[in-house]
N, C-alpha and C positions, 0 to 999 in steps of 0.2 A: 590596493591593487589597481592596475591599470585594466580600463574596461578593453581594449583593444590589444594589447601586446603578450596578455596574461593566457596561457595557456591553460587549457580547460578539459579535461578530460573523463568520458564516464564509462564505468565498465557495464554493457548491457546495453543495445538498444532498441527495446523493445515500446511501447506505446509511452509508456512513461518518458523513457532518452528523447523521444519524437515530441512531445509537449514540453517538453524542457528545454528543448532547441528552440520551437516557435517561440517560449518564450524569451529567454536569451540572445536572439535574435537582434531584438529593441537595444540592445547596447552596445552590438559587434563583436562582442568577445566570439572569439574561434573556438568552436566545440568539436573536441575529435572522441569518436568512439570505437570501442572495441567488442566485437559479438563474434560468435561462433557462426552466425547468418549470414552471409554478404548480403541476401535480400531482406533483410530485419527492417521495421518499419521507420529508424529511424540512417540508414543508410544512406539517402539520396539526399540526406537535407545536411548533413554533418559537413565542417571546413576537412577533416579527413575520417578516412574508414580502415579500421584493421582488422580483419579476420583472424579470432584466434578463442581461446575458450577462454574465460577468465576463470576458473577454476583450475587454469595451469599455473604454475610459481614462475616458468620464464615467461610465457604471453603478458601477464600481468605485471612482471618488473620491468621489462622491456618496454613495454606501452608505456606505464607511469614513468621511468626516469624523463624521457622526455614533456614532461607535463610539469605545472607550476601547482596545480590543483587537481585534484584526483576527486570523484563523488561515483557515486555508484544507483542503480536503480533496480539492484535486487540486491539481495539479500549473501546468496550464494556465490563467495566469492573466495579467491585463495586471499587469506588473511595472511598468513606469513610474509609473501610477496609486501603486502600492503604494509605490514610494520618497516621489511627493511627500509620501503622506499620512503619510509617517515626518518628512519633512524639518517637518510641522506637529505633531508631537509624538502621534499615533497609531501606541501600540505594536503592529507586525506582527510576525507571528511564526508561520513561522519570516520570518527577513526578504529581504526584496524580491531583495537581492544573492545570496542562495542558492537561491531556487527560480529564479532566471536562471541559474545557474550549474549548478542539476540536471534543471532541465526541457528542457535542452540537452544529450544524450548526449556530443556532441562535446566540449563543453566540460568536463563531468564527468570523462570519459575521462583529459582532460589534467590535471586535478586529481590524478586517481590515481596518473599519473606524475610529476608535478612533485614531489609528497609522497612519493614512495617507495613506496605503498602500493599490496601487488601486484594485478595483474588481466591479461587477456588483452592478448597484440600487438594492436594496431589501426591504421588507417589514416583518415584521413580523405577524401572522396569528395565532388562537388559534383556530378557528374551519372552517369548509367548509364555513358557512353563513359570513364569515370574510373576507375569500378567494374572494369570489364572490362580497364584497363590495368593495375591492380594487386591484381585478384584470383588469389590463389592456390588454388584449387579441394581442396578443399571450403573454402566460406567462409559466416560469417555478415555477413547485411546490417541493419543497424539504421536506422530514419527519426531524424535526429538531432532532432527536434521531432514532435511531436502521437502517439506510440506507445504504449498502453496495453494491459493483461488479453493480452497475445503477438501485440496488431496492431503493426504497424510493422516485427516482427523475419521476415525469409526466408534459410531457409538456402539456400545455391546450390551444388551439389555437383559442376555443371559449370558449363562454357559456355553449355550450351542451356537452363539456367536463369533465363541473364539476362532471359529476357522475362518473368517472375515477379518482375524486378528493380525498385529504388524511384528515381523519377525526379526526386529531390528532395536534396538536402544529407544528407549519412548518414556511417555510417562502418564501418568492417569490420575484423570480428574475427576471428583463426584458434579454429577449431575445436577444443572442449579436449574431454578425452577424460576426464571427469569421472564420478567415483562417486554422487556426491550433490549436492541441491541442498540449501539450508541458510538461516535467516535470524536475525540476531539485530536487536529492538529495542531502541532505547536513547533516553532520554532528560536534556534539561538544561532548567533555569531560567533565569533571570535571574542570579541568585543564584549559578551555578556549580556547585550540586550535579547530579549524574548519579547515572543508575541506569539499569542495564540486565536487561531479560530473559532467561534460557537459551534457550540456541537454540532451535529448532525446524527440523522435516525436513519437504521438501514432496515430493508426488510428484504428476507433472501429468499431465494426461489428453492423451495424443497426440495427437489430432485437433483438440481446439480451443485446444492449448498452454496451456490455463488449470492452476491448481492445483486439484486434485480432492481431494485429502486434504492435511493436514497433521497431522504427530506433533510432539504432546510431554512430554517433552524428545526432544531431536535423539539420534540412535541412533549417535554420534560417538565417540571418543577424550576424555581427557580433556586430552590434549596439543593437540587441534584444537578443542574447546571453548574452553580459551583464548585461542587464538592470535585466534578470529573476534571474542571478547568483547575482545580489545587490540585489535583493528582498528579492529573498530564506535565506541570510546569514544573512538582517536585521529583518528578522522574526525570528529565531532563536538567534537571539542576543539578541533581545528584549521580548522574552519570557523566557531569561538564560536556554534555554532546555539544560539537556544531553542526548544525545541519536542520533537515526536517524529522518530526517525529511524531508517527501516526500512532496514538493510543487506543484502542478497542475498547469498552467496556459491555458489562452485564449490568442493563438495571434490575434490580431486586422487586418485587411486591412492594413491597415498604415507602420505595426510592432510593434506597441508598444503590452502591455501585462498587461495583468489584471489576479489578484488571483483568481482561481477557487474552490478549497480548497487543506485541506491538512491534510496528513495520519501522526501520533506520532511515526514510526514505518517502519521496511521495507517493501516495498511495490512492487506491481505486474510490475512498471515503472523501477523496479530496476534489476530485474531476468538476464539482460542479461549482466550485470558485471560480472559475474561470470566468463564467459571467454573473456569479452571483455575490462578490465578493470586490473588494478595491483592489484587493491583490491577489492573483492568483496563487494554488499554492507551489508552480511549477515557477514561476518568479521569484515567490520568496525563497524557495531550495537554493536561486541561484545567486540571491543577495546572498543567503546566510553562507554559503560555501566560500562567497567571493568579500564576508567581512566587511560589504556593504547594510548602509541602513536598513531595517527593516519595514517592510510597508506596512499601511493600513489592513487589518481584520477584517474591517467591521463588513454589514451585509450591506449590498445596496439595493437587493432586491432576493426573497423568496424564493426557491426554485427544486425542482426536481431533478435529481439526476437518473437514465436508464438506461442499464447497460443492456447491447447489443451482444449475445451472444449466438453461435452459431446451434440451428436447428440442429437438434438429438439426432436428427437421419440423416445427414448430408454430411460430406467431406468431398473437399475440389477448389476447384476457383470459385470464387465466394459471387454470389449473385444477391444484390440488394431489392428485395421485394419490400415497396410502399414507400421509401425514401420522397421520392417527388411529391410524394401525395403533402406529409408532413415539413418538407422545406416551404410549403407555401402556406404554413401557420403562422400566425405573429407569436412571438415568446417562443419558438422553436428553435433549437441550437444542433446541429449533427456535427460529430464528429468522428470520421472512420479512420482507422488505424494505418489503415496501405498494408494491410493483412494480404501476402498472394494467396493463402489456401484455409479455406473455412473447416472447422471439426465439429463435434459435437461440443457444446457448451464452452468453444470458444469465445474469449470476447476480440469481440470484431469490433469496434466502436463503442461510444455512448452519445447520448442525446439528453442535453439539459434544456429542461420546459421552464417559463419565470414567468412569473404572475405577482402581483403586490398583496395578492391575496394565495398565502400556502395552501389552503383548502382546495381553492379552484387550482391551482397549479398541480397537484397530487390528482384530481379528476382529470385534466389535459393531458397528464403524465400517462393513465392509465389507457386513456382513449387511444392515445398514439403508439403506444407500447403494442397493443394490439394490430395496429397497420404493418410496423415492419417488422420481415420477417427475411433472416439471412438465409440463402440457401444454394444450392450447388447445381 
């Protein structure tokens, strides 16, 4: 493809679209998007902007026929649209049969099992009274459609939790008794070539189930580094994706590891490539889409990643308290979103800390974590 003539197009753009343009950027290619926002944060940077939902079948076919290349930065998309406009020779990607196949828990689920590839018991569910006939207590409940950032997931630890319960198609997971959470990215071409990332370790904030920090490299085994990097690359092999693909894992007691799920797309486990990494992973989305070579993995340095979310009490125009303090640290990276309105456990930015030493860099991380603080 032509870096300059090739038309580029993503449905969504939200923080993600906006790192994916700065990176795209370095090679000229024109990136148009389409958001239900006009003020979305990836708006004022894009070669055009269209206002429309991408969960509608004409917004979405309409956008894409004029495109060469279609990529997406969530999940939640009208798929149908997206197949005919393959069926007319507009490359999607990743494509149409696999974000239906992953924007669907259930059906994912059953992916993991048909392939062999391990991950938790589950059950399938179509209403609360289903739930409760085959929930084994403690149980998690998952929305098997629209669940993102730890909406859609409730744990149920009794009976009298089910009125906390999802009244919607879902499906449920026994409870694992898990050391770590973990995520490796990976990506393919057109072309066939793959390449993936070292893992990374997240650690989430209890209260609003988001990821608060992220280490890397993953503070793992080198026996369980592996096993997730053969996972990661036979899930993508055997789904022939092109594109990015973010895999979640559960370490075990033991070490071994089990699939948690997985995002079609760059994701919030990936943000701190950007400086920590030869290639970021908002670069490679845009090689693998565009069938160019893929870049360099490897680490070039350590680092911390912290996501900024908005304080539990506030919602407004977002006010950044302690930002100045921390842009005047060495190994300090900000990055804000162009969020115009802060909520409770929004994320409003992140901020990756690097140090040649992970230890000290997870201590800088924590210090600075503590300074800002978003609020209205």
């Amino acid at each position: 493809m032509n870096f300059i003539t090739t038309k580029l197009g993503i449905l969504g753009g939200g923080q993600l679209g906006r790192m994916f343009i700065q990176s795209a950027m370095s090679y000229g290619t024109p990136i148009h998007i389409l958001d239900p926002n006009p003020n979305c944060p990836s708006a004022n940077l894009c070669d055009s902007f269209i206002e429309g939902s991408f969960n509608d079948y004409d917004a979405v076919y309409n956008f894409g026929k004029n495109m060469d290349v279609l990529t997406i930065e969530i999940e939640n998309v009208n798929t149908e649209a997206l197949a005919q406009l393959e069926k007319e020779g507009v490359k999607v990607f990743p494509q149409s049969h696999i974000i239906e196949l992953i924007k669907d828990k259930g059906i994912q689920k059953q992916f993991y099992r048909d392939n062999n590839i391990p991950t938790a018991d589950f059950e399938l569910c179509n209403s609360l009274e289903e739930v409760k006939q085959k929930a084994i207590f403690p149980i998690v409940q998952k929305m098997r459609k629209g669940g993102y950032d730890g909406k859609g997931v409730q744990i149920l630890k009794s009976e009298s939790d089910l009125e906390k319960g999802f009244e919607v198609p879902s499906l449920l997971e026994r409870m694992i008794d898990f050391d770590k959470e973990i995520s490796v990215i990976v990506a393919r071409n057109e072309n066939g070539e793959i390449r993936s990332y070292p893992t990374c370790e997240q650690e989430f904030n209890p209260e609003a189930n988001l990821v608060e920090f992220l280490f890397s490299p993953a503070k793992i085994s080198s026996e369980t580094e592996k096993k997730a990097q053969e996972i990661a690359q036979t899930i993508i092999k055997k789904l022939e994706m092109v594109g990015l693909l973010a895999v979640e894992f559960f370490v075990l007691k033991d070490g071994s590891v089990i699939v948690n799920e997985m995002a079609p797309r760059t994701h919030n486990s990936g943000h701190h490539t950007i400086e920590c990494n030869h290639t970021s992973q908002f670069e490679q989305h845009y090689r693998s889409v565009m069938n160019f070579p893929l870049g360099s993995t490897e680490i070039v340095q350590p680092g911390v990643m912290i996501n900024l979310l908005g304080d539990k009490n506030h919602t407004g125009t977002p006010v950044y308290k302690g930002i100045n303090g921390v842009m005047k640290q060495e190994g300090v990276y900000v990055h804000l979103y162009g969020k115009t309105e802060t909520k409770p456990f929004r994320k409003m930015g992140h901020i990756t800390v690097v140090n040649p030493e992970l230890d000290k860099a997870i201590k800088n991380a924590r210090e600075v974590a503590k300074e800002v603080k978003i609020v209205s």
